[in-house]
PDB file of N, CA, C and O in Angstrom:
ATOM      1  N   UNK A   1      76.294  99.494 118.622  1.00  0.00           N
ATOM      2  CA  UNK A   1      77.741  99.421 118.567  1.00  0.00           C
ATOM      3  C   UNK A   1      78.332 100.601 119.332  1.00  0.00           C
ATOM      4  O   UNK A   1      77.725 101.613 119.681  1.00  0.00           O
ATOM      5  N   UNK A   2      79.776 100.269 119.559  1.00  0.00           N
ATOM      6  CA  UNK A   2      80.034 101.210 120.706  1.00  0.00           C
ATOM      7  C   UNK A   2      81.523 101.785 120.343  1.00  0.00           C
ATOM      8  O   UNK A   2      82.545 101.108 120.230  1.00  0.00           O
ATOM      9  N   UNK A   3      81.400 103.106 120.200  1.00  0.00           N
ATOM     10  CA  UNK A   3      82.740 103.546 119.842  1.00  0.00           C
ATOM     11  C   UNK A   3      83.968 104.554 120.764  1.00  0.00           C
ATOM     12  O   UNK A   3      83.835 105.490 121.552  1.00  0.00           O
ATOM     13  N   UNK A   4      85.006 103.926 120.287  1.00  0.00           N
ATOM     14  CA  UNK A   4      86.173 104.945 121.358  1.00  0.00           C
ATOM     15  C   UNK A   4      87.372 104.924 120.482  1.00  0.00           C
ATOM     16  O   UNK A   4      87.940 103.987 119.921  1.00  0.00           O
ATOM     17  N   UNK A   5      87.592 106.113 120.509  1.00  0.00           N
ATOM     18  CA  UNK A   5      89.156 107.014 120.382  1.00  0.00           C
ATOM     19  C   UNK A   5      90.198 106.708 121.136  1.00  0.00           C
ATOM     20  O   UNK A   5      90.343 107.550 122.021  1.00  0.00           O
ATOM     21  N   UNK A   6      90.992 105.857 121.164  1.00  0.00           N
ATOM     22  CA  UNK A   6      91.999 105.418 121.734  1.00  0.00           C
ATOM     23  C   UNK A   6      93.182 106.147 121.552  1.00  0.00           C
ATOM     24  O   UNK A   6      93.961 105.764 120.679  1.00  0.00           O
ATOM     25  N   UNK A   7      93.546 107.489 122.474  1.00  0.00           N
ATOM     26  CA  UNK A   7      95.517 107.955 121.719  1.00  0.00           C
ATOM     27  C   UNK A   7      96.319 107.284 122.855  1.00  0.00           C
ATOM     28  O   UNK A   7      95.942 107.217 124.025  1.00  0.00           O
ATOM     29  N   UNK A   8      97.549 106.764 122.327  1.00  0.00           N
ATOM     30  CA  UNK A   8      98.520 106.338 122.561  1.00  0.00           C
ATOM     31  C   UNK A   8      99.892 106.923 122.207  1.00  0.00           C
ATOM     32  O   UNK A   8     100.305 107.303 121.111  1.00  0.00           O
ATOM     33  N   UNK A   9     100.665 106.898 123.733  1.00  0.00           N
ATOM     34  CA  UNK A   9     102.248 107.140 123.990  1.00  0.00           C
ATOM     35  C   UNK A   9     102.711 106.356 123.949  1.00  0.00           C
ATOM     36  O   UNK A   9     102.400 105.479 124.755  1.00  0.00           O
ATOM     37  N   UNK A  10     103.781 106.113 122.987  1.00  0.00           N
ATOM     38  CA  UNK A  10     104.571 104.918 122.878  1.00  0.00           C
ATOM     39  C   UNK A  10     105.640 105.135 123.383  1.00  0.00           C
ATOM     40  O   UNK A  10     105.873 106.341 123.457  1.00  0.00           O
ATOM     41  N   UNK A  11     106.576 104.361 123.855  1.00  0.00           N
ATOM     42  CA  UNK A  11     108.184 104.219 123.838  1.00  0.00           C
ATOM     43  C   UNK A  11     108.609 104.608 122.274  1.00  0.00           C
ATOM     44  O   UNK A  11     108.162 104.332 121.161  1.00  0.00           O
ATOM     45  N   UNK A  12     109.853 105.499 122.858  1.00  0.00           N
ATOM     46  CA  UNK A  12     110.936 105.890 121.284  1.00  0.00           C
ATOM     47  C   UNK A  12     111.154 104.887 121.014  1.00  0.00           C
ATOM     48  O   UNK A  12     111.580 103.855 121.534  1.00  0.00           O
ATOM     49  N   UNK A  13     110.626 105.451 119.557  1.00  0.00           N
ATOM     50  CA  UNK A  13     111.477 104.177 118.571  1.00  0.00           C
ATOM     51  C   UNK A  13     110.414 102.953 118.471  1.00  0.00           C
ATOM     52  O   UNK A  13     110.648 101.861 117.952  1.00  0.00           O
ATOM     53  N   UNK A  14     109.385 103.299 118.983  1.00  0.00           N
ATOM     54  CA  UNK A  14     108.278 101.598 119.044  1.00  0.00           C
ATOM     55  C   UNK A  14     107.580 102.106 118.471  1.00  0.00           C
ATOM     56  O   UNK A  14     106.828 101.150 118.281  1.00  0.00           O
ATOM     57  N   UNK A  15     106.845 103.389 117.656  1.00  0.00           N
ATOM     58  CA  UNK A  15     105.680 103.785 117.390  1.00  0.00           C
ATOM     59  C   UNK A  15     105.175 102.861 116.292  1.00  0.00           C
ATOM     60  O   UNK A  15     104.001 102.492 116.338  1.00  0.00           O
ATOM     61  N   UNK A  16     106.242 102.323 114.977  1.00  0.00           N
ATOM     62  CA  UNK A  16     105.564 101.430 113.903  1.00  0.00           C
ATOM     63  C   UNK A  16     105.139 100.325 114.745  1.00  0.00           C
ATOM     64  O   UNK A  16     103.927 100.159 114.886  1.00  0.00           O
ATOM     65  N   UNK A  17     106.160  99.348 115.470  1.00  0.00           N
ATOM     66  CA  UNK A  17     106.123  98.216 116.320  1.00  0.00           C
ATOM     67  C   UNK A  17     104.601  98.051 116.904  1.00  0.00           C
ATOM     68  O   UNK A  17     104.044  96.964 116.756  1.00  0.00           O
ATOM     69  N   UNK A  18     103.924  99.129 117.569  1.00  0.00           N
ATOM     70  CA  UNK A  18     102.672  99.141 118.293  1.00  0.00           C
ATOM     71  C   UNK A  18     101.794  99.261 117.283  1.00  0.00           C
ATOM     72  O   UNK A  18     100.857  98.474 117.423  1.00  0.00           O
ATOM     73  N   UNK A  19     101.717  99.973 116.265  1.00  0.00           N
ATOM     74  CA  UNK A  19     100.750 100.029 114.926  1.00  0.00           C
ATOM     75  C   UNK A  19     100.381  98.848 114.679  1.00  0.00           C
ATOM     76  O   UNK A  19      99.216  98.462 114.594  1.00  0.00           O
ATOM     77  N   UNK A  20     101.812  97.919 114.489  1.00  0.00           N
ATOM     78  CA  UNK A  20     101.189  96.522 113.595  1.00  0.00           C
ATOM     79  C   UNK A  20     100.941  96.032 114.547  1.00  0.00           C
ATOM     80  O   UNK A  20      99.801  95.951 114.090  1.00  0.00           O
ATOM     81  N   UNK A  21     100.831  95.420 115.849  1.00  0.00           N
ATOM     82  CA  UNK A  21      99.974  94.857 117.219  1.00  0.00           C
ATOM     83  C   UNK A  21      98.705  95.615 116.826  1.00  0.00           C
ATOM     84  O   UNK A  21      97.800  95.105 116.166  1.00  0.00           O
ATOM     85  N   UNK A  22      98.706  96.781 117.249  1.00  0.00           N
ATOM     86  CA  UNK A  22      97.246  97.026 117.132  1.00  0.00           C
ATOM     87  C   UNK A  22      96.379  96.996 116.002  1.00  0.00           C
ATOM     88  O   UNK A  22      95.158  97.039 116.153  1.00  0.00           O
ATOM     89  N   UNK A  23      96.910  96.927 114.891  1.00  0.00           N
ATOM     90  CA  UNK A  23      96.216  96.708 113.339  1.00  0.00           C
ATOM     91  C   UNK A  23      95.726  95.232 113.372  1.00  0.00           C
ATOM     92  O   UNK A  23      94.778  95.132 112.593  1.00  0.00           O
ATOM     93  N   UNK A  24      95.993  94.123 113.941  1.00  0.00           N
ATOM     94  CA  UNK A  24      96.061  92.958 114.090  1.00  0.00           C
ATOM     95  C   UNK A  24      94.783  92.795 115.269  1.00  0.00           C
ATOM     96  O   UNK A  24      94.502  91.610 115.452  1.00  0.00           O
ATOM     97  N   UNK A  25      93.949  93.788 116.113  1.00  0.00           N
ATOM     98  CA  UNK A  25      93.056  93.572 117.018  1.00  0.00           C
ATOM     99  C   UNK A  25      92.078  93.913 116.043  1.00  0.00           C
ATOM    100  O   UNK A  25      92.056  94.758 115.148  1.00  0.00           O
ATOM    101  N   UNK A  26      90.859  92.599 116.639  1.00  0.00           N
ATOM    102  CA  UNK A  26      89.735  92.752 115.876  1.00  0.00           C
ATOM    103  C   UNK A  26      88.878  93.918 116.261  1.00  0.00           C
ATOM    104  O   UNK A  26      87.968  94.215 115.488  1.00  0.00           O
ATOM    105  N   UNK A  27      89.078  94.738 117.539  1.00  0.00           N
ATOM    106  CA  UNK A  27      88.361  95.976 118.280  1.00  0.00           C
ATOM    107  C   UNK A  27      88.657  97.166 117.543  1.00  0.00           C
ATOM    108  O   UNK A  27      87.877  98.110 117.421  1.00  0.00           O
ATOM    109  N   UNK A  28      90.154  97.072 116.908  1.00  0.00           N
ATOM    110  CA  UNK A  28      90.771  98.098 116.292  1.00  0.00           C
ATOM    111  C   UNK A  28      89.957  98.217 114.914  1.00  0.00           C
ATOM    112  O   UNK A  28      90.200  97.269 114.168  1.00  0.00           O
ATOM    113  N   UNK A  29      89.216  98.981 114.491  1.00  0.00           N
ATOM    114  CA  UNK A  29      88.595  99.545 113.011  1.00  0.00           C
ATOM    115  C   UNK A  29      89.593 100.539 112.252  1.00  0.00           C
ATOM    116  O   UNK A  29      90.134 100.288 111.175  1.00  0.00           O
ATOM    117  N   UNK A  30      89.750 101.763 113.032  1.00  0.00           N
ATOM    118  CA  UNK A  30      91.376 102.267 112.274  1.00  0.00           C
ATOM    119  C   UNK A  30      92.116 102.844 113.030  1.00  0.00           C
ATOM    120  O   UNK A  30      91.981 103.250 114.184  1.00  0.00           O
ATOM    121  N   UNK A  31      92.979 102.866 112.267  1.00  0.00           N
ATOM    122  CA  UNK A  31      94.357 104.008 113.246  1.00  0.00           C
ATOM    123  C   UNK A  31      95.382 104.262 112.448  1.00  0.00           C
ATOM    124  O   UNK A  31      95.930 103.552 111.605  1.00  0.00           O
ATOM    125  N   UNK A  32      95.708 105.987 113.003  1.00  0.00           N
ATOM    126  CA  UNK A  32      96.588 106.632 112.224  1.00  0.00           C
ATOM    127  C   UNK A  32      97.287 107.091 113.505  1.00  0.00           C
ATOM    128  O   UNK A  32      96.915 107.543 114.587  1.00  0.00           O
ATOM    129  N   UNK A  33      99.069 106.625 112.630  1.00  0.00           N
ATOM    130  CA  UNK A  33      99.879 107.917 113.438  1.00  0.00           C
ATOM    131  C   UNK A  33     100.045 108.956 113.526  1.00  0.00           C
ATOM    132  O   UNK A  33     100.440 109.367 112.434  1.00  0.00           O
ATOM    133  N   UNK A  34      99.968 109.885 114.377  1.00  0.00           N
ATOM    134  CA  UNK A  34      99.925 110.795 114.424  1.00  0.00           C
ATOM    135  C   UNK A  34     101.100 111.640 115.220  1.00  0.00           C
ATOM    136  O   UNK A  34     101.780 111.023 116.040  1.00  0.00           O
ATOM    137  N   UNK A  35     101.359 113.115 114.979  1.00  0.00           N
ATOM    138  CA  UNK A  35     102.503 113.611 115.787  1.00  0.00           C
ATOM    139  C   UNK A  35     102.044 114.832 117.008  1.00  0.00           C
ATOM    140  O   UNK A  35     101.406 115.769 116.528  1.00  0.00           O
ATOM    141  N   UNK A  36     102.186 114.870 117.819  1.00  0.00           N
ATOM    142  CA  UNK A  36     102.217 115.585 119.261  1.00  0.00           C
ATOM    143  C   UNK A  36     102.469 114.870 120.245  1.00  0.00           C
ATOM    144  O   UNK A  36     103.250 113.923 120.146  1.00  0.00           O
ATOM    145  N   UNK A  37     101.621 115.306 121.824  1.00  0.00           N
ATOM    146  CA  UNK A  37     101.651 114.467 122.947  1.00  0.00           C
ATOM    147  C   UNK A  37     101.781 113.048 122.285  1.00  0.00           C
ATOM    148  O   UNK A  37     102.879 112.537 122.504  1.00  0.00           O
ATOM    149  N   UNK A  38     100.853 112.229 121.466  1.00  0.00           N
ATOM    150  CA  UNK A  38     100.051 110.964 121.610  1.00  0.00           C
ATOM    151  C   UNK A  38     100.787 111.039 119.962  1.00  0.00           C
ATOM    152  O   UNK A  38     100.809 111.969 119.156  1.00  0.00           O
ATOM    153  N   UNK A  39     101.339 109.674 119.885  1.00  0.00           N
ATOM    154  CA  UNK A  39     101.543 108.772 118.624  1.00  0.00           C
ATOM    155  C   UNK A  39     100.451 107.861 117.530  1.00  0.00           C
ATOM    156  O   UNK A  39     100.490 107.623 116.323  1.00  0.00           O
ATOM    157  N   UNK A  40      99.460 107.498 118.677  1.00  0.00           N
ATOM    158  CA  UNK A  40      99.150 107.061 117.695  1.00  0.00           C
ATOM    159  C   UNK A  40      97.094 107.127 118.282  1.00  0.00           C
ATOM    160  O   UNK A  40      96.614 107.240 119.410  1.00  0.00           O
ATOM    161  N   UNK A  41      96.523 107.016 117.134  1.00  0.00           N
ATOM    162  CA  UNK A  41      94.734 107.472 117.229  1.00  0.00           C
ATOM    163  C   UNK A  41      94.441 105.858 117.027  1.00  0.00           C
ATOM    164  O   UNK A  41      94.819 105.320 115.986  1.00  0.00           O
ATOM    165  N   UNK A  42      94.095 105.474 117.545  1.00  0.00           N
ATOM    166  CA  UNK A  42      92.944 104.325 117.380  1.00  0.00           C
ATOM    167  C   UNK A  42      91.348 104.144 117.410  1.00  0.00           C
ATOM    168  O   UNK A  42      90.859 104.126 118.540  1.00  0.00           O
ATOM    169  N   UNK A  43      90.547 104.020 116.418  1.00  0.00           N
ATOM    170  CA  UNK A  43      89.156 104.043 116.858  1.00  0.00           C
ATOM    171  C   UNK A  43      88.663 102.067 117.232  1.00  0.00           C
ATOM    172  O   UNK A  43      88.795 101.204 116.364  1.00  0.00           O
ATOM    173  N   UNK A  44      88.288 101.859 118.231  1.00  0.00           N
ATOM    174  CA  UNK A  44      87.777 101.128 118.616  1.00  0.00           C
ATOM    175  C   UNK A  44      86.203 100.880 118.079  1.00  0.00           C
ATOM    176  O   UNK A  44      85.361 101.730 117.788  1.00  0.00           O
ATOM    177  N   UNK A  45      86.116  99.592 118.054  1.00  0.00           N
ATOM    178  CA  UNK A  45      84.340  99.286 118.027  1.00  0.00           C
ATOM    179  C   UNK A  45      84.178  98.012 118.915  1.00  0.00           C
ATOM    180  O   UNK A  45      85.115  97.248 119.143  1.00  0.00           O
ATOM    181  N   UNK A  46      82.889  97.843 119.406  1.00  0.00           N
ATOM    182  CA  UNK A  46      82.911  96.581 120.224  1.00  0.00           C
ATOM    183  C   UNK A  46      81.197  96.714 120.760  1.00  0.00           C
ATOM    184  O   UNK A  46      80.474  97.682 120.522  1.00  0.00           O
ATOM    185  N   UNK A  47      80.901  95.788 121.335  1.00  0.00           N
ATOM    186  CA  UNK A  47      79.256  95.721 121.384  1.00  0.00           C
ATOM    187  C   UNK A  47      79.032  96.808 122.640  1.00  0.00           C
ATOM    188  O   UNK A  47      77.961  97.414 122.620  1.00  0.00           O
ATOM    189  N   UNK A  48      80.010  97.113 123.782  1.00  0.00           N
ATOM    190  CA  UNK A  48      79.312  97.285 124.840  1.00  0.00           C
ATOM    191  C   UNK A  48      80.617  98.385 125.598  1.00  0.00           C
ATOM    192  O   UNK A  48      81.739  98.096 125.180  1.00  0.00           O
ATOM    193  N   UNK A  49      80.599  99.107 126.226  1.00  0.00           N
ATOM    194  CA  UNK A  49      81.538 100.043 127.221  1.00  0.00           C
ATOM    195  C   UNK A  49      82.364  99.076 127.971  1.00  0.00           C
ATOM    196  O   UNK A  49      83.577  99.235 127.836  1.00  0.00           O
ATOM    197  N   UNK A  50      81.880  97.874 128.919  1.00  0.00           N
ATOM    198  CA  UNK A  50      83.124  96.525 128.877  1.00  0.00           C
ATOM    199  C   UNK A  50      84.032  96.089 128.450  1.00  0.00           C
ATOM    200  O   UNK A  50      85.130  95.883 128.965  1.00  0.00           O
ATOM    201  N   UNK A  51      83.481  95.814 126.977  1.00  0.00           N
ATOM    202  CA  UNK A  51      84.561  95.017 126.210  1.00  0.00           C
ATOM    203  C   UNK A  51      85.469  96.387 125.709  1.00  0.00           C
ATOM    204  O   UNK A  51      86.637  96.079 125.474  1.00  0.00           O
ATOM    205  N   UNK A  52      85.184  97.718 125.518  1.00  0.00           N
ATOM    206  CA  UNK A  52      86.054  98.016 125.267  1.00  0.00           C
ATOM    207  C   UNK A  52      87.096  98.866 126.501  1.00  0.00           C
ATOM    208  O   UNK A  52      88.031  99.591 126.160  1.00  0.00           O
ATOM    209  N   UNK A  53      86.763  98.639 127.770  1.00  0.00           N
ATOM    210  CA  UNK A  53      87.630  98.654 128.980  1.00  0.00           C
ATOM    211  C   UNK A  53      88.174  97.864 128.656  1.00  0.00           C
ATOM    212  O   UNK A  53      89.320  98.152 128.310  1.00  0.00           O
ATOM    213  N   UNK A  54      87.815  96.583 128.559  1.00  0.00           N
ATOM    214  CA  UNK A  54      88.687  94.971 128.635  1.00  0.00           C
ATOM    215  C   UNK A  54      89.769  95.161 127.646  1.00  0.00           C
ATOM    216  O   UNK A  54      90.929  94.750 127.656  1.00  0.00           O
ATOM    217  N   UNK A  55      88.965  96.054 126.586  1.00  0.00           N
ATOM    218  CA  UNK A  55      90.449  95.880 124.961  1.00  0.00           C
ATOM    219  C   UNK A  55      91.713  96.847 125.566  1.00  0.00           C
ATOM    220  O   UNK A  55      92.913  96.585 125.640  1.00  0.00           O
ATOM    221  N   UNK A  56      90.872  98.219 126.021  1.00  0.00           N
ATOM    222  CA  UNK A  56      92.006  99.001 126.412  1.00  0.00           C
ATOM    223  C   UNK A  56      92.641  98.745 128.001  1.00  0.00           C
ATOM    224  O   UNK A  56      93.348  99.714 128.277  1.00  0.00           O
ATOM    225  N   UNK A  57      92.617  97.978 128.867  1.00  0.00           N
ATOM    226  CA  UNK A  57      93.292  97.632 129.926  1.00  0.00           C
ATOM    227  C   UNK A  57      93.895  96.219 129.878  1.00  0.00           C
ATOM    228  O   UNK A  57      94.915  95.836 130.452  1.00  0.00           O
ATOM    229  N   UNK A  58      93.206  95.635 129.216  1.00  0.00           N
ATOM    230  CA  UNK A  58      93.773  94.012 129.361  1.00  0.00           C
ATOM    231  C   UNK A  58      94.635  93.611 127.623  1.00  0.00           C
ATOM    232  O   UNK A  58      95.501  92.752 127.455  1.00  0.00           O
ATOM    233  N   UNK A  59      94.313  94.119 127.034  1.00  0.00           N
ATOM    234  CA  UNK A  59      95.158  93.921 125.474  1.00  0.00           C
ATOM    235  C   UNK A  59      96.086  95.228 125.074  1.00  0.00           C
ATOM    236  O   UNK A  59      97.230  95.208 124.620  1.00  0.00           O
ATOM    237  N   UNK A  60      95.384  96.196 125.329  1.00  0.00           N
ATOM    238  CA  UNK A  60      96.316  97.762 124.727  1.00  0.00           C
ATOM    239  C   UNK A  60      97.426  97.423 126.053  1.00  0.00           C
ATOM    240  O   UNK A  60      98.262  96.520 126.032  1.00  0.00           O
ATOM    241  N   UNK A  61      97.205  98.361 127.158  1.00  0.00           N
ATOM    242  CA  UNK A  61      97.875  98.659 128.190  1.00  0.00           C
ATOM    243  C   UNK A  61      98.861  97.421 129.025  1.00  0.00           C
ATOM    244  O   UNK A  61      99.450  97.557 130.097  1.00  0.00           O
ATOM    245  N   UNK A  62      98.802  96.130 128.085  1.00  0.00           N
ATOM    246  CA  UNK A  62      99.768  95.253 128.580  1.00  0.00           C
ATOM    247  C   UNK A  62     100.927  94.966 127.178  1.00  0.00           C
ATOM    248  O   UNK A  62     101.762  94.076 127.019  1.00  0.00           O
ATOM    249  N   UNK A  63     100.593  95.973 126.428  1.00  0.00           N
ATOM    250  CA  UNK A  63     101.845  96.019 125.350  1.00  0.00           C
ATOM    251  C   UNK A  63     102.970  97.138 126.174  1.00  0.00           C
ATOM    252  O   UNK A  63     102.520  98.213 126.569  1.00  0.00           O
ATOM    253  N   UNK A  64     104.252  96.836 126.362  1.00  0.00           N
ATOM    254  CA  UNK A  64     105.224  96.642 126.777  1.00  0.00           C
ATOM    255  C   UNK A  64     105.645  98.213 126.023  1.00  0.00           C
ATOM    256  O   UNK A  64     106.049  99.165 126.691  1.00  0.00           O
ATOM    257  N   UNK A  65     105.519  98.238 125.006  1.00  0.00           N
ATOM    258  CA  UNK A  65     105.559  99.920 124.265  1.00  0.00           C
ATOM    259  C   UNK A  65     104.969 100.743 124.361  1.00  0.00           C
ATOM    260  O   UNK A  65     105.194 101.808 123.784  1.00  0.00           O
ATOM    261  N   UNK A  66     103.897 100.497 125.217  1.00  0.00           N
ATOM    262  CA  UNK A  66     102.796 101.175 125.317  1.00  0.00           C
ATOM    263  C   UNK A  66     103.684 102.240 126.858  1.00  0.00           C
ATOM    264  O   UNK A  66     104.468 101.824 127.711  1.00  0.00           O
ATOM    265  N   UNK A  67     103.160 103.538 126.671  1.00  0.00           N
ATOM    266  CA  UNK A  67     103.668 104.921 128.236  1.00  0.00           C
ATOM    267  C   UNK A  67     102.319 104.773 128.675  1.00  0.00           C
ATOM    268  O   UNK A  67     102.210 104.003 129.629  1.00  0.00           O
ATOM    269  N   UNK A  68     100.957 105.429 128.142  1.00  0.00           N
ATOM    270  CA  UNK A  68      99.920 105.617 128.326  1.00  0.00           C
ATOM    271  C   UNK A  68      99.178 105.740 127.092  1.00  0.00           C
ATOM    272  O   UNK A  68      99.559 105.924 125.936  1.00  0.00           O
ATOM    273  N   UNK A  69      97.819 105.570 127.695  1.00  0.00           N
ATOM    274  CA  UNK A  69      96.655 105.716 126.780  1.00  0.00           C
ATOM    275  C   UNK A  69      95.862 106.659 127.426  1.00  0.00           C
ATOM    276  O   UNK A  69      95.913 107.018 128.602  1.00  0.00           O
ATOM    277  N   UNK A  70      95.098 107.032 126.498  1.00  0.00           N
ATOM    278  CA  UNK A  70      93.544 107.858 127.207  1.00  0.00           C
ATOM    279  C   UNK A  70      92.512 107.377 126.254  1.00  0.00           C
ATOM    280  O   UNK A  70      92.755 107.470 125.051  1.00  0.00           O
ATOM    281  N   UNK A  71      91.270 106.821 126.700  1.00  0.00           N
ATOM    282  CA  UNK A  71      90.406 106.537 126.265  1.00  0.00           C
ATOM    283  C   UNK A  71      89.427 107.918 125.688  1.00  0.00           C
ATOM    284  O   UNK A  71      89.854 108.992 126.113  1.00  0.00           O
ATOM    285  N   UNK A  72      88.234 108.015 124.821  1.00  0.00           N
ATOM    286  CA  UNK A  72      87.496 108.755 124.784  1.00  0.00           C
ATOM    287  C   UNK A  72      86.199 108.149 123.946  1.00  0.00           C
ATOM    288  O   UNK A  72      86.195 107.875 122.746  1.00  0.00           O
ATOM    289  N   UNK A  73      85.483 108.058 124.555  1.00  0.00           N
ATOM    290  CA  UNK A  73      84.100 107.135 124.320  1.00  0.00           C
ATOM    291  C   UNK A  73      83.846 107.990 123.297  1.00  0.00           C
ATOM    292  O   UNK A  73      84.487 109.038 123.370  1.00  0.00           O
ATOM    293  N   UNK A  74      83.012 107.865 122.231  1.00  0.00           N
ATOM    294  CA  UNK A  74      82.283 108.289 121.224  1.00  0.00           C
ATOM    295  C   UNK A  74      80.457 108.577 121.882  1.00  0.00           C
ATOM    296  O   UNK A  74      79.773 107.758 122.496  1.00  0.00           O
ATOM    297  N   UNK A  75      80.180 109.622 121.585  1.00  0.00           N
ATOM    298  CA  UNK A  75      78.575 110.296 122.496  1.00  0.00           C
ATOM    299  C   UNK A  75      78.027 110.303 121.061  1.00  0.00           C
ATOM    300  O   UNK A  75      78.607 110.797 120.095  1.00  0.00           O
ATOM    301  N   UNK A  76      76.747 109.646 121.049  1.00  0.00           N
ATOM    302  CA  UNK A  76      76.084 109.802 119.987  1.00  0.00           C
ATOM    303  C   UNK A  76      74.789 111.650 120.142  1.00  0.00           C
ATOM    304  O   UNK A  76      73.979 111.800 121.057  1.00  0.00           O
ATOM    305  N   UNK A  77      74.915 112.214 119.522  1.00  0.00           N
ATOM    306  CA  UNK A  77      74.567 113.534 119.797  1.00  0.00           C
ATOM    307  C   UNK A  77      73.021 113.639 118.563  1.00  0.00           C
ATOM    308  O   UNK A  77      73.169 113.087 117.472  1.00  0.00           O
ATOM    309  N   UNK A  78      71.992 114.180 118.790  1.00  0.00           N
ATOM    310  CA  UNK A  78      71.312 114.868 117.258  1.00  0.00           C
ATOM    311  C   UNK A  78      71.586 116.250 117.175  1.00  0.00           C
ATOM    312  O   UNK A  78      71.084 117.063 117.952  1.00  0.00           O
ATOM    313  N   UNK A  79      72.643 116.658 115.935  1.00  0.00           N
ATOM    314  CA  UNK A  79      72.728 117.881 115.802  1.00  0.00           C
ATOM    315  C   UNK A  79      71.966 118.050 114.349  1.00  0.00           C
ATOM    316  O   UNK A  79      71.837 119.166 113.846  1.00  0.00           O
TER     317      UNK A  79
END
């Protein structure tokens, strides 16, 4: 399984609006709003580094509330 940190800039005033879209994707596992640069944290899951390009360019980044995203893959590490 394959994981990514999704933060998101929303348009004022859209930050709940984009929550419930993205609470509603089956890629989406959780997400909290959050306050600085980026509104909102999304963790992604999905089988493969593809599908979750495909979630964040073709489903995230064509919501209309959406400014930007930045992706951040999850590195599996042995510490």
């Amino acid at each position: 399984m394959i994981q990514a940190y999704v933060l998101i800039n929303t348009k004022i005033g859209k930050t709940e609006e984009v929550a419930k879209t993205l609470k509603d994707m089956p890629e989406v596992k959780h997400l909290d709003v959050i306050m600085g640069p980026y509104d909102i944290i999304a963790l992604l899951e999905t089988d493969s580094h593809d599908s979750i390009a495909n979630t964040v360019m073709h489903k995230m980044q064509t919501i209309d509330a959406i400014n930007h995203t930045m992706t951040c893959p999850v590195v599996k590490v042995n510490i």
